[in-house]
ZAMARGU-4260 file (C-alpha; in steps of 0.2 Angstrom, whole numbers, plus 5000, padded with zeros to 4 digits):
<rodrens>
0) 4677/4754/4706 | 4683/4737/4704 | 4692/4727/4718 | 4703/4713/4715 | 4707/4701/4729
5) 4721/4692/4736 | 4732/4683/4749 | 4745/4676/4755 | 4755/4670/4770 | 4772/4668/4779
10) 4781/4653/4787 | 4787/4664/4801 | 4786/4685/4807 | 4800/4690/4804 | 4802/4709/4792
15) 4810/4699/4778 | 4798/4685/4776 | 4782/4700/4776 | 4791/4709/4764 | 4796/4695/4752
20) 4777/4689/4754 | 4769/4704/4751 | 4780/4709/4736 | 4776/4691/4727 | 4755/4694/4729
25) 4759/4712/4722 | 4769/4708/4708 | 4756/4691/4703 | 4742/4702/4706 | 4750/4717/4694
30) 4756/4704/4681 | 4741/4694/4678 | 4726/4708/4676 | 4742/4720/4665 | 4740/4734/4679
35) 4748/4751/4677 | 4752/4762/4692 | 4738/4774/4685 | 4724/4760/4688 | 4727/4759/4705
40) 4716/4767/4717 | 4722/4760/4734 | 4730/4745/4743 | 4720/4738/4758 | 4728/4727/4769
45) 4721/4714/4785 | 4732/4704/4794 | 4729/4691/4807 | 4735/4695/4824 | 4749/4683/4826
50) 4758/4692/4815 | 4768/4709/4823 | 4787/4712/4816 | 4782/4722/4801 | 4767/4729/4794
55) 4763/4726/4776 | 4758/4741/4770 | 4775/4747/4775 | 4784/4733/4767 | 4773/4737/4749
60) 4780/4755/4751 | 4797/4747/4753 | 4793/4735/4736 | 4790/4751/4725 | 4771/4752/4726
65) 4770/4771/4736 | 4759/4778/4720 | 4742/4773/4730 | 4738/4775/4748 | 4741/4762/4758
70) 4729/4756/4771 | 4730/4740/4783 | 4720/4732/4799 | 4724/4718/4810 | 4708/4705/4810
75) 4700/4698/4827 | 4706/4682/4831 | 4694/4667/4823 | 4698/4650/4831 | 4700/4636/4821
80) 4705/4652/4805 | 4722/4654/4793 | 4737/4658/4804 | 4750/4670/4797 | 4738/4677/4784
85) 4740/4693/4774 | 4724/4700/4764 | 4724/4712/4751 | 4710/4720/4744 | 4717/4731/4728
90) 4704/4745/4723 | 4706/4752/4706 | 4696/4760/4692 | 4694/4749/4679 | 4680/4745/4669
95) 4666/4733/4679 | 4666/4722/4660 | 4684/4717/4663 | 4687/4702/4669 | 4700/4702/4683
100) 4710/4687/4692 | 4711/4686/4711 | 4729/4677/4717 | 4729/4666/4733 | 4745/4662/4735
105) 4754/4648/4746 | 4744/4644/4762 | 4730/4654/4757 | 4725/4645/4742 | 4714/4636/4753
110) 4704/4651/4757 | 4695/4651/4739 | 4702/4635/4730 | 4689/4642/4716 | 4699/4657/4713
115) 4718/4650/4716 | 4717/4636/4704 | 4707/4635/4686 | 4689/4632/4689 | 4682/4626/4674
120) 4663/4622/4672 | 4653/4610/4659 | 4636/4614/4653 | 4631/4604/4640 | 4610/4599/4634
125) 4602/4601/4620 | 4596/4620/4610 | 4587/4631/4621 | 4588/4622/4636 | 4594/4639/4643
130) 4612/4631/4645 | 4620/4647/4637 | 4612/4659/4645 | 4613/4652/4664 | 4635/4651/4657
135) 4634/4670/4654 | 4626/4676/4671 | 4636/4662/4680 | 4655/4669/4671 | 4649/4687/4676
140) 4645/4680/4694 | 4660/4672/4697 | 4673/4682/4686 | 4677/4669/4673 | 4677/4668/4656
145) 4662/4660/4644 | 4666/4651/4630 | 4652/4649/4620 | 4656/4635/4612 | 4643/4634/4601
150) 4646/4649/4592 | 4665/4641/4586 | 4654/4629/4577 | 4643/4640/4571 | 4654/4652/4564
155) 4661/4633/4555 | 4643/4632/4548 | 4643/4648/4541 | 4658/4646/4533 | 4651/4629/4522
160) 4637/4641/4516 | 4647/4656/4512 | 4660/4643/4501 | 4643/4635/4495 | 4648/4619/4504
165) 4635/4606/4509 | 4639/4604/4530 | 4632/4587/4528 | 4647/4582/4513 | 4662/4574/4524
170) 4674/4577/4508 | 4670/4592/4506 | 4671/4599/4523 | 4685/4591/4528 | 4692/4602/4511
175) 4687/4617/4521 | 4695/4616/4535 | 4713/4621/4531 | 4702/4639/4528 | 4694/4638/4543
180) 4701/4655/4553 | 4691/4655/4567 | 4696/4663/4583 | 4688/4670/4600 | 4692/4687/4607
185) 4687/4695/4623 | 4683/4713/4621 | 4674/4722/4639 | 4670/4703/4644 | 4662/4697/4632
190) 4665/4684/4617 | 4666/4689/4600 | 4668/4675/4586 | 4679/4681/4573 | 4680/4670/4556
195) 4692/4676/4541 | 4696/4692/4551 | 4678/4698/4551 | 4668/4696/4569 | 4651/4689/4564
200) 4644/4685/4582 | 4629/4694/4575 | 4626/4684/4558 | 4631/4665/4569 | 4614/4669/4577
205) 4602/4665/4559 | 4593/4651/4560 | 4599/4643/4544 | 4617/4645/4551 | 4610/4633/4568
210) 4606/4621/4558 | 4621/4620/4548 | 4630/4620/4559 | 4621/4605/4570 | 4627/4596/4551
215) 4644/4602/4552 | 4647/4599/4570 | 4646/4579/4567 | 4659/4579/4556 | 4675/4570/4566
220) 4688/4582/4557 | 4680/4597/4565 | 4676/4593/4580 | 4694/4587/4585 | 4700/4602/4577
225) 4687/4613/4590 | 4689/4603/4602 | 4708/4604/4603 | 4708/4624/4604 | 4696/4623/4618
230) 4706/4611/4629 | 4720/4623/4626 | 4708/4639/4631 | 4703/4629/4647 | 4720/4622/4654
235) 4726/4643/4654 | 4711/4650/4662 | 4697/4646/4671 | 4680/4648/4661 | 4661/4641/4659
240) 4659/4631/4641 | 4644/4627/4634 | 4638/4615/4620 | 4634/4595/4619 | 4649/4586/4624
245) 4658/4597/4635 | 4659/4586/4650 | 4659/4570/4639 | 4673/4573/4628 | 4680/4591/4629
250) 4684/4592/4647 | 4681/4573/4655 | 4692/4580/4670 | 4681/4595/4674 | 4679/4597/4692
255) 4659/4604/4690 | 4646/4597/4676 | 4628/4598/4671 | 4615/4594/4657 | 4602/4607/4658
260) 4587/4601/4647 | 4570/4607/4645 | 4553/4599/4637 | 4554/4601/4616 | 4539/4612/4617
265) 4546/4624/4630 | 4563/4624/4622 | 4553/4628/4604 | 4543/4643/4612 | 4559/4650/4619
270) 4566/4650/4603 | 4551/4657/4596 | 4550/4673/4607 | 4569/4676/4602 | 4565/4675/4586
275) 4550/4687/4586 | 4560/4701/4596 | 4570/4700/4583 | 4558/4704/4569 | 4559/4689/4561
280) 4544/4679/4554 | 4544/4660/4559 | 4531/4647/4562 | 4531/4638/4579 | 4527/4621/4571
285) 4541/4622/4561 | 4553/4628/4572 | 4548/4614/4585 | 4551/4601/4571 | 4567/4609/4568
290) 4572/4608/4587 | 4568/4591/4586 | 4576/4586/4572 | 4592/4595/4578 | 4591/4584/4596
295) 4588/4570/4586 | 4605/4573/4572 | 4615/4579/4589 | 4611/4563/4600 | 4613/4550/4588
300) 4629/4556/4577 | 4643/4545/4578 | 4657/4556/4582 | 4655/4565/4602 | 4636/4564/4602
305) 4624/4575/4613 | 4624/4566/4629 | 4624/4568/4649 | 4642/4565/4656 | 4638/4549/4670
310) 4643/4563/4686 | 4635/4577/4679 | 4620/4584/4687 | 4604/4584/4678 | 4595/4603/4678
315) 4577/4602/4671 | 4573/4620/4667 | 4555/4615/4662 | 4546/4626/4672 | 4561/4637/4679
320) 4566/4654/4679 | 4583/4659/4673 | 4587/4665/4690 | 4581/4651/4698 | 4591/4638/4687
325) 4607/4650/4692 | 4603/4647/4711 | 4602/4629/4708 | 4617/4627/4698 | 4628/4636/4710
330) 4621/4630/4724 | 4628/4612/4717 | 4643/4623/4712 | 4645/4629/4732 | 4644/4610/4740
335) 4660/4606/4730 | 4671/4623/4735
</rodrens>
């Protein structure tokens, strides 16, 4: 069972302005997650008690929306609480991966200014810092969507080697990209990176295809190309993205940033453990020289380098947990909501 949440209010109690409310937060609320009558499980109502001409689950039966039951409550008075409010929690049965939007509408966008507006959220820091994986609990926490942004330039890197292109030749890169066909697509919440119509979010993931595309990804001509389709992926939803200049040069204007680093070593051995889950044979000394090597290309390129946005906050994950780098990173989230 999934609930979606939502409300709204009226300028005065009167039957008409209750039903004219309540048929707008139905019909946003059907529209933007694509409900169908059968998804529904039951509408559950709360009003505040100033409110008395009409009650709202009978002015949903009177909008067309009789196909579930209807349920609704008045809630105790709370001084100093929204006036004229309507609530609606919508239960329904689809799939806990799917990622549903919550509509506040008119006065009660104040209520969760997170979920009324787009809420975008900037990680950036260097690799293994644990940016991606605090992105991925945090979108799942807060119902948004991650766009690993990485993986888009990843999928770029793997490209150059499966054309036999050198990442680190400009000419020949910029020759590419009128073939680059890279897109994101969202299947049960999760991102898949598609490149030439196959989804390689498994084969991004070699370690040859990191380092290409740490080559690939200073090129000026890519970057902007990226760069512009996730501004455009940004200003339609709200999302978490991750990478090395998110809150620099991809979204300047987003309301909450962070660089999350770690220690070279730590980062290195983090790596390493992946790797070896994996099956794969690697040295640590080597990997650690690659790590640094990669911080080293990704800092000093010319072209939108790896650095820490003056007013983000700065999470050292050294010697923390990935539950306890969440808690921290919301708890910075929560001052701002």
């Amino acid at each position: 069972m999934v609930v979606i949440r939502g409300a709204t209010t009226i300028g005065v109690d009167t039957p008409e302005e209750i039903k004219t409310a309540v048929g707008e937060l139905l019909r946003e609320v059907f529209d933007k997650n694509a409900l169908t009558k059968e998804d529904v499980s039951a509408f559950v109502f709360s009003l505040t008690d100033d409110i008395h001409s009409f009650h709202p689950a009978k002015a949903a039966r009177e909008c067309g929306y009789d196909f579930a039951p209807l349920f609704a409550c008045i809630e105790p008075n709370i001084e100093g609480g929204l006036k004229k409010c309507i609530r609606l929690m919508l239960l329904t049965e689809l799939s806990r991966e799917k990622v549903v939007k919550h509509v506040y509408q008119k006065g009660a966008k104040n209520l969760r200014k997170d979920l009324s507006g787009i809420m975008n959220i900037a990680l950036d820091g260097p690799a293994g810092s644990g940016k991606s994986t605090v992105a991925k609990i945090l979108a799942k926490d807060y119902n948004i969507l991650h766009l690993d942004t990485g993986a888009m330039y990843r999928a770029c890197g793997l490209k150059a080697l499966r054309e036999g292109v050198d990442p680190q030749d400009t000419a020949a890169v910029e020759k590419l990209l009128p073939k680059l066909n890279v897109k994101v697509e969202y299947i049960d919440g999760k991102q898949h990176t598609i490149l030439d119509g196959e989804d390689v979010s498994t084969a991004i993931r070699q370690n040859e295809v990191s380092m290409a595309a740490s080559h690939i990804s200073a090129h000026r001509a890519v970057r902007e190309k990226l760069v512009e389709m996730q501004r455009e992926i940004a200003s339609e939803m709200s999302c978490i993205l991750d990478g090395r200049d998110i809150g620099s040069v991809v979204l300047p204007n987003a309301k909450f940033k962070f660089y999350v680093t770690a220690d070279s070593k730590v980062r290195a051995e983090r790596r390493y453990k992946e790797l070896i889950e994996r099956g794969e044979t690697v040295d640590f000394n080597e990997l650690h020289a690659e790590i640094v090597k990669r911080d080293e290309q990704d800092s000093t390129r010319e072209f939108s380098p790896l650095c820490k946005a003056a007013d983000a906050i700065e999470i050292d994950t050294s010697n923390l947990g990935i539950e306890e780098s969440v808690a921290l990173v919301k708890s910075f989230i929560q001052e701002k909501i």
